[in-house]
mmCIF file of the C-alpha atoms, coordinates in Angstrom:
data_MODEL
# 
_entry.id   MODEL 
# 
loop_
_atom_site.group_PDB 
_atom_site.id 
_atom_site.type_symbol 
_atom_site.label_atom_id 
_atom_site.label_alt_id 
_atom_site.label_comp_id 
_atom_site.label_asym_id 
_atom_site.label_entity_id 
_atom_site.label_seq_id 
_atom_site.pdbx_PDB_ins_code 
_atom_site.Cartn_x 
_atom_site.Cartn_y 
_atom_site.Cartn_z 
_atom_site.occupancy 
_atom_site.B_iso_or_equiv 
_atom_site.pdbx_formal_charge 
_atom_site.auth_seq_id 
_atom_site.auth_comp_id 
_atom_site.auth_asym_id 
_atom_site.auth_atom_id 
_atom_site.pdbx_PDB_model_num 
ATOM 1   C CA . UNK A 1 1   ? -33.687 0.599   41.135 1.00 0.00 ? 1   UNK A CA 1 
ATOM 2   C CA . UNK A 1 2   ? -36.557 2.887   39.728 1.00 0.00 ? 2   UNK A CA 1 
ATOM 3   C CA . UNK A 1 3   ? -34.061 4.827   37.507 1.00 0.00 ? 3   UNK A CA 1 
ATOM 4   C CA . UNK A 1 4   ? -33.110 1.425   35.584 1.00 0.00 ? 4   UNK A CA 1 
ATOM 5   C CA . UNK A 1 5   ? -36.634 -0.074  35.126 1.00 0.00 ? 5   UNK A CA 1 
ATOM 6   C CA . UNK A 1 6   ? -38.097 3.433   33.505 1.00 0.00 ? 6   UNK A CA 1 
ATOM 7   C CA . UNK A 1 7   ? -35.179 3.177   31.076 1.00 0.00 ? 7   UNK A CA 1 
ATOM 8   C CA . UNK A 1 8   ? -35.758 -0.209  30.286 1.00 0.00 ? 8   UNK A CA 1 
ATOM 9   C CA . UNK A 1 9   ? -39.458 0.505   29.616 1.00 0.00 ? 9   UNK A CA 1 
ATOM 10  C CA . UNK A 1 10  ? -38.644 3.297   27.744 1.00 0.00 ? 10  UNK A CA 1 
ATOM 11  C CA . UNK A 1 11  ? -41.142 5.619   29.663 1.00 0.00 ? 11  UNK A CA 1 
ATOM 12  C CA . UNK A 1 12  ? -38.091 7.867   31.422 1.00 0.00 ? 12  UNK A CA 1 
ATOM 13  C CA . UNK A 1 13  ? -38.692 11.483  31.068 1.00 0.00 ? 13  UNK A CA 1 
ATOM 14  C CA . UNK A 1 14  ? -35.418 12.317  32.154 1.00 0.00 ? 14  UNK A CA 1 
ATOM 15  C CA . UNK A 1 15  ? -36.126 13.607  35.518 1.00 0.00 ? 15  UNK A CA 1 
ATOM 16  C CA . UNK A 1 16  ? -34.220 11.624  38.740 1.00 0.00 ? 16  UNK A CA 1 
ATOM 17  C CA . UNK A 1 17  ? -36.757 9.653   40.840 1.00 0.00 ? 17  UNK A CA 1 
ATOM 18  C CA . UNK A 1 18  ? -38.036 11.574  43.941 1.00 0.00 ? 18  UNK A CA 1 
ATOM 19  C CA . UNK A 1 19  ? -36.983 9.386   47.237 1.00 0.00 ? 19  UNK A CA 1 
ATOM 20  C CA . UNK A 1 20  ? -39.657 6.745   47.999 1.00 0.00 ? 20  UNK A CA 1 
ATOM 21  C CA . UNK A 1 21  ? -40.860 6.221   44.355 1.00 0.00 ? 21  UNK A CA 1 
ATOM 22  C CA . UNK A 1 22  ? -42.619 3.577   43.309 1.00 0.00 ? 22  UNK A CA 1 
ATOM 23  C CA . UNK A 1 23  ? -43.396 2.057   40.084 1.00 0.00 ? 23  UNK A CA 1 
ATOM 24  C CA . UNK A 1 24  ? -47.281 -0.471  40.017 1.00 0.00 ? 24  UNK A CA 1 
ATOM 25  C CA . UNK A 1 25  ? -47.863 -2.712  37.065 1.00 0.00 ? 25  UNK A CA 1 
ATOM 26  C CA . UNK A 1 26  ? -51.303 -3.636  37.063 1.00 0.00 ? 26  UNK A CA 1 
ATOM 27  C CA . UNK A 1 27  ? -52.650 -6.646  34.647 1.00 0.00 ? 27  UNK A CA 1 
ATOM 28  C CA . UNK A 1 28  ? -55.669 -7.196  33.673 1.00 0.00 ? 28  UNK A CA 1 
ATOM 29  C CA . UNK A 1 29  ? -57.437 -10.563 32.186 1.00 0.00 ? 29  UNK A CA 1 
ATOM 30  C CA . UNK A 1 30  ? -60.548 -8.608  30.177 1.00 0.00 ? 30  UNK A CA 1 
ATOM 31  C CA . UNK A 1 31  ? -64.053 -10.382 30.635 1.00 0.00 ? 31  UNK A CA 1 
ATOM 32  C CA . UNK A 1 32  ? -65.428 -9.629  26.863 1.00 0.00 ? 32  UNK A CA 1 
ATOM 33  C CA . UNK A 1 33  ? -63.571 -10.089 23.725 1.00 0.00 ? 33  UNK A CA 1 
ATOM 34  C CA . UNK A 1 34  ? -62.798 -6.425  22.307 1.00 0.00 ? 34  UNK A CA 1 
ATOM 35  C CA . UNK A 1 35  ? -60.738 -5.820  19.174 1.00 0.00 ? 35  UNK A CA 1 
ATOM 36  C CA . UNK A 1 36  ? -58.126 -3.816  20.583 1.00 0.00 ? 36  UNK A CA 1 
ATOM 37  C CA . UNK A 1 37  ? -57.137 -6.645  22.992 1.00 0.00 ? 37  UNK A CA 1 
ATOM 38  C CA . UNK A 1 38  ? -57.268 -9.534  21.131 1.00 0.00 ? 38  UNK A CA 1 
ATOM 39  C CA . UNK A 1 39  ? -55.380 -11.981 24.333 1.00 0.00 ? 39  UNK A CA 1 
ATOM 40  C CA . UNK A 1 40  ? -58.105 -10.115 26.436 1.00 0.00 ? 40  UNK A CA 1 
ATOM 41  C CA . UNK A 1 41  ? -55.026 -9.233  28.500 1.00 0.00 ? 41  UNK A CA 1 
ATOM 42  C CA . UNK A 1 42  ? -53.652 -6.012  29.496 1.00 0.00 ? 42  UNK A CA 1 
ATOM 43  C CA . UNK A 1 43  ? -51.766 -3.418  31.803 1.00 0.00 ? 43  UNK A CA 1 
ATOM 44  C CA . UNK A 1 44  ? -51.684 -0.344  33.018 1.00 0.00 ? 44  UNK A CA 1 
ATOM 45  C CA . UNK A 1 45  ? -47.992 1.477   34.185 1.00 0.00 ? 45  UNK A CA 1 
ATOM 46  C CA . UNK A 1 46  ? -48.289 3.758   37.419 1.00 0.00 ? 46  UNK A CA 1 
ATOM 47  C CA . UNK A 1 47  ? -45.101 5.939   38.381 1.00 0.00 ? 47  UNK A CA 1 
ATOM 48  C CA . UNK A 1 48  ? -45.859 7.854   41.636 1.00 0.00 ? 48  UNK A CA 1 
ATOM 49  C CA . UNK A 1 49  ? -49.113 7.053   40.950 1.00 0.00 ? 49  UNK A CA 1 
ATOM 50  C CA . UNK A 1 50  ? -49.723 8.585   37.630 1.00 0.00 ? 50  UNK A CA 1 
ATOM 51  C CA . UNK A 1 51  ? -50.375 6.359   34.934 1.00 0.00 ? 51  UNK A CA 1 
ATOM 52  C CA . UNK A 1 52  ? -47.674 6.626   32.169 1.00 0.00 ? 52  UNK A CA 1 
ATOM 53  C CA . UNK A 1 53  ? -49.151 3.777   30.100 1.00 0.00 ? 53  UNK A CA 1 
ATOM 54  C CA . UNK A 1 54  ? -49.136 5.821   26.856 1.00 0.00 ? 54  UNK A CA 1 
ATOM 55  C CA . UNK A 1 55  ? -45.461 7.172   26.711 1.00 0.00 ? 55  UNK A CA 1 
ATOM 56  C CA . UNK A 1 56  ? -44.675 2.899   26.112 1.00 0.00 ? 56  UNK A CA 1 
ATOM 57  C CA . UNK A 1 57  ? -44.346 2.679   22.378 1.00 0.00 ? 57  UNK A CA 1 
ATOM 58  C CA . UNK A 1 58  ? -47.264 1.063   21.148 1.00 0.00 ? 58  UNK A CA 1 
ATOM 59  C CA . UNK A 1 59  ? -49.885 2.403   23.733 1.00 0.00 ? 59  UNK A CA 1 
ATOM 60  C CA . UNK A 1 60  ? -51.783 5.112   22.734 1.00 0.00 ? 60  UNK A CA 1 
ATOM 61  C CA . UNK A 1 61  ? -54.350 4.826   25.904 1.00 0.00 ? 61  UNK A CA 1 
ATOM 62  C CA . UNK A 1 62  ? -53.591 4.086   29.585 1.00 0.00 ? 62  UNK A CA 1 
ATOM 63  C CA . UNK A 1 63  ? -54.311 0.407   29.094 1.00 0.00 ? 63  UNK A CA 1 
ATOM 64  C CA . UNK A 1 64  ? -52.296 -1.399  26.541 1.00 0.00 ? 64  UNK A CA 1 
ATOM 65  C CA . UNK A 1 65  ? -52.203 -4.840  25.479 1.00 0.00 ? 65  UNK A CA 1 
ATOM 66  C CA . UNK A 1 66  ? -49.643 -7.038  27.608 1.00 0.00 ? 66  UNK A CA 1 
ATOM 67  C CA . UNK A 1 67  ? -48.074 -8.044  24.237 1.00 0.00 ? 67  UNK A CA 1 
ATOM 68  C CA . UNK A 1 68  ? -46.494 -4.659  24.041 1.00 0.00 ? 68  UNK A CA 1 
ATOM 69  C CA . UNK A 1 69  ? -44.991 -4.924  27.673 1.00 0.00 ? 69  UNK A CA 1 
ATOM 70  C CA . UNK A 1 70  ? -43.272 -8.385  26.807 1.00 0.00 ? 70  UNK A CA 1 
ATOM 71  C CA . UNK A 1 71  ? -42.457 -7.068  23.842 1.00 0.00 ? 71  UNK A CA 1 
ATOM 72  C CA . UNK A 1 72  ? -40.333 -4.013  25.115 1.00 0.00 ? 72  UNK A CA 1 
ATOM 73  C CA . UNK A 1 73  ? -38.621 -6.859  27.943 1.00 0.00 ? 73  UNK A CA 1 
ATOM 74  C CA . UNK A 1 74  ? -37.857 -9.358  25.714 1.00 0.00 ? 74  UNK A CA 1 
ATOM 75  C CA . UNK A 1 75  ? -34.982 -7.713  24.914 1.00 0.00 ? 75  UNK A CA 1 
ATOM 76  C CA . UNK A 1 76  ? -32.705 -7.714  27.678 1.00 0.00 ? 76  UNK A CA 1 
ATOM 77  C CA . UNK A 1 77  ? -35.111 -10.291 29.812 1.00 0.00 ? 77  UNK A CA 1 
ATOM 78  C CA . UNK A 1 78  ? -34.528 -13.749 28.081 1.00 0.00 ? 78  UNK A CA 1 
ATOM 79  C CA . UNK A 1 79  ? -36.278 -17.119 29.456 1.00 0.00 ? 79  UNK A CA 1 
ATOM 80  C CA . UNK A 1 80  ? -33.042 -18.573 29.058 1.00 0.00 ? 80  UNK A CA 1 
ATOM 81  C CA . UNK A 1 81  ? -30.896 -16.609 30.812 1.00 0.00 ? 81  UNK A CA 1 
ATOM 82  C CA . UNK A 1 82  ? -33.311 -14.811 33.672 1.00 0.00 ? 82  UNK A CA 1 
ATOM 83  C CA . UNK A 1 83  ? -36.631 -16.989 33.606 1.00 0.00 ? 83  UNK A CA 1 
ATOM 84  C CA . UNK A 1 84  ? -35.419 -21.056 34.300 1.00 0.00 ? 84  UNK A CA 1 
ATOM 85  C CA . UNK A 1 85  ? -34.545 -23.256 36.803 1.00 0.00 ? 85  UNK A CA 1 
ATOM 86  C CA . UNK A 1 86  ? -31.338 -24.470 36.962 1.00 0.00 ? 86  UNK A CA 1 
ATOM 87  C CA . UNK A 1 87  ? -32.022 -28.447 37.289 1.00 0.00 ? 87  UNK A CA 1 
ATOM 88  C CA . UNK A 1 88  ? -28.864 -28.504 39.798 1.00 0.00 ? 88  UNK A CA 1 
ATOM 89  C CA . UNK A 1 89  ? -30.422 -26.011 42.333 1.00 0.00 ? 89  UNK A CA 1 
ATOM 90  C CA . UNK A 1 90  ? -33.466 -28.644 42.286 1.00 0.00 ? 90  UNK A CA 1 
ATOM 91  C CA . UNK A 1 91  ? -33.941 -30.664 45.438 1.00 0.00 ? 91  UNK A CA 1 
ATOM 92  C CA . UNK A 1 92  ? -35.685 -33.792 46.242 1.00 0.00 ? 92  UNK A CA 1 
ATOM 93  C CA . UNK A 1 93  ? -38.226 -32.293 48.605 1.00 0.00 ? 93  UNK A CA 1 
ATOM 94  C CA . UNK A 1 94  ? -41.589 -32.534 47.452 1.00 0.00 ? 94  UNK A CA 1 
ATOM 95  C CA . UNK A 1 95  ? -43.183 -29.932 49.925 1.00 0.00 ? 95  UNK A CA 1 
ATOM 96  C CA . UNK A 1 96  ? -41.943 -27.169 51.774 1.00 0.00 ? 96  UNK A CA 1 
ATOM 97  C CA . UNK A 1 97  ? -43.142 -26.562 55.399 1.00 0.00 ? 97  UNK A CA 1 
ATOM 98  C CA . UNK A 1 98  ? -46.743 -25.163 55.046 1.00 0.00 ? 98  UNK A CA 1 
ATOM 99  C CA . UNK A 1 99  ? -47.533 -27.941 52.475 1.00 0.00 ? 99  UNK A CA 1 
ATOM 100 C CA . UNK A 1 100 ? -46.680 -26.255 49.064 1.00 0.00 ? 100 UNK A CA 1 
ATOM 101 C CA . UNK A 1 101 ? -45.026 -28.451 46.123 1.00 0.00 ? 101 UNK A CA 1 
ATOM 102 C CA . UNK A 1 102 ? -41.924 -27.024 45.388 1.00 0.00 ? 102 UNK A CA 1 
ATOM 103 C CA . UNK A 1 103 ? -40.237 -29.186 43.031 1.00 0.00 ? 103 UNK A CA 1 
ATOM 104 C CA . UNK A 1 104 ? -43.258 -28.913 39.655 1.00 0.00 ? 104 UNK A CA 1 
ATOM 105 C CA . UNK A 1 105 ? -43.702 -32.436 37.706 1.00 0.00 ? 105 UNK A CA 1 
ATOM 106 C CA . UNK A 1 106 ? -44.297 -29.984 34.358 1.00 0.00 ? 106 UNK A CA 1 
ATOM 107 C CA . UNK A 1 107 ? -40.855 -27.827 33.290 1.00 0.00 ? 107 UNK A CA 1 
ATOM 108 C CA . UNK A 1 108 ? -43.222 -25.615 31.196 1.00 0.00 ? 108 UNK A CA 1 
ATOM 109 C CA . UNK A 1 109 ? -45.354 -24.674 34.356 1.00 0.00 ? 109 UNK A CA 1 
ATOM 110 C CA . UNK A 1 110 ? -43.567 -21.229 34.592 1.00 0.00 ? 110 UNK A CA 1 
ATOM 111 C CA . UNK A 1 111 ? -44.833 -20.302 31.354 1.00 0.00 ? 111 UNK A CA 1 
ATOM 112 C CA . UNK A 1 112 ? -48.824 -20.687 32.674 1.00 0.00 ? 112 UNK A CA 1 
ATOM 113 C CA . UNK A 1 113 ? -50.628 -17.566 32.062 1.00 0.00 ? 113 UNK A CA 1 
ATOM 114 C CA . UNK A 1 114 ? -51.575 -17.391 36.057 1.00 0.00 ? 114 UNK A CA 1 
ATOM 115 C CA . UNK A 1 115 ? -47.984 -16.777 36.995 1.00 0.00 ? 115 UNK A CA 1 
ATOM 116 C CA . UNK A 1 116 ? -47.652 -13.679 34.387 1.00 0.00 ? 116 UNK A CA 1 
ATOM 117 C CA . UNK A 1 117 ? -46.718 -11.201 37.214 1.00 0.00 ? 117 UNK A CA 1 
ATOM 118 C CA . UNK A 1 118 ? -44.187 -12.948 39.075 1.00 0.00 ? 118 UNK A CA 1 
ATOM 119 C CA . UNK A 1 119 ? -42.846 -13.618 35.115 1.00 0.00 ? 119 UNK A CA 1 
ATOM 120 C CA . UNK A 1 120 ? -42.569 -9.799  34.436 1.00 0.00 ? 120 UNK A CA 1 
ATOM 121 C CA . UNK A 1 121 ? -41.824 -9.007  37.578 1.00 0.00 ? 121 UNK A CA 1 
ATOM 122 C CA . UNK A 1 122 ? -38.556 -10.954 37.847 1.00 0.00 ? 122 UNK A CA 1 
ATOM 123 C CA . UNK A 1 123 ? -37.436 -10.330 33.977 1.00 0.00 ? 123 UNK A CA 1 
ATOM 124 C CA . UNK A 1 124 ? -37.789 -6.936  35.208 1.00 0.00 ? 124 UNK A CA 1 
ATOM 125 C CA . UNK A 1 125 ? -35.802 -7.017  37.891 1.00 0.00 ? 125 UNK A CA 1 
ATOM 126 C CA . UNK A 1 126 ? -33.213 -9.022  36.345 1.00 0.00 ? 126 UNK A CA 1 
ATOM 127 C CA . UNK A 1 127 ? -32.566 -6.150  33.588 1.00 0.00 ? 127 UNK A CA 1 
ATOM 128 C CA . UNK A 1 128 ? -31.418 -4.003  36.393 1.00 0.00 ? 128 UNK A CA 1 
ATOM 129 C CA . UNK A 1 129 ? -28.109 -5.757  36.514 1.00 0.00 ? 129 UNK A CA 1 
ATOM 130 C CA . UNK A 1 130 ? -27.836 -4.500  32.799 1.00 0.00 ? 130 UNK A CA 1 
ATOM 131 C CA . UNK A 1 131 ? -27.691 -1.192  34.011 1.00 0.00 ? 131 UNK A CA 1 
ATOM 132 C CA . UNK A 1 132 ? -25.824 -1.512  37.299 1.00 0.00 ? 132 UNK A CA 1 
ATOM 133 C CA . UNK A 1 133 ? -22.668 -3.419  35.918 1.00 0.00 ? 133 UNK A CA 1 
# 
C-alpha cells in the first residue's frame, strides 16, 4: 500500500519500499499570517522518516502549503465518488454507544477544516484501488 500512495503523490524515487515502511503526513494550522502560506495551513511528507516534502511539485521547502497536497489528490480522489455518504447507508440512530452523534444534521460537515486529516487520509487511501485493479 506504500508503493501506490508515493506514486500517487508523485514523490516515488523508484526504489521498492523496505518491509515495515511507513509514510506520516503531518498538518499544520500556522499561528501568524506569512506570505508563503496564505490559508496559514500546511504539511510536511515523512517516508521512513525522512521528509520528502520538496520532491511534491510545487514545494520547494519541507513544509508546503496544503493547497498543493489537495491539489496533487484531486485527481484521482473526488468528493463525489470517495468523500460522501451514501444517504441509504444512513440510519436512524442518533448516538452510538459511548454517546457520539453519528447521523450529522449539516451534509456539508465533512468539508469543516477540523476534519482535514481524516479527509486526506481516506482520498488517499481510496486512490489505492486505482492502482490495485
Amino acid at each position: 500500500t506504500i508503493l501506490p500512495i508515493l506514486v500517487s503523490l508523485d514523490v516515488w524515487d523508484h526504489v521498492f519500499p523496505p518491509y515495515a515502511s511507513m509514510i506520516v503526513i503531518e498538518s499544520y494550522s500556522l499561528s501568524e499570517s506569512r506570505e508563503d502560506f496564505p490559508s496559514q495551513k500546511a504539511f510536511r511528507l515523512l517516508y521512513n522518516g525522512e521528509a520528502i516534502t520538496s520532491r511534491m511539485k510545487g514545494c520547494d521547502n519541507d513544509l508546503c502549503k496544503s493547497e498543493v497536497l489537495l491539489d496533487q489528490i484531486s485527481g484521482f480522489a473526488t468528493w463525489s465518488r470517495d468523500c460522501t455518504v451514501n444517504e441509504t447507508e444512513q440510519t436512524d440512530t442518533e448516538s452510538d454507544d459511548y454517546g457520539n452523534n453519528t447521523k450529522s444534521s449539516d451534509p456539508n460537515s465533512f468539508f469543516d477544516p477540523n476534519n482535514i486529516l481524516f479527509t486526506i487520509l481516506l482520498c488517499i487511501l481510496s486512490s489505492i484501488s486505482t492502482f490495485v485493479v
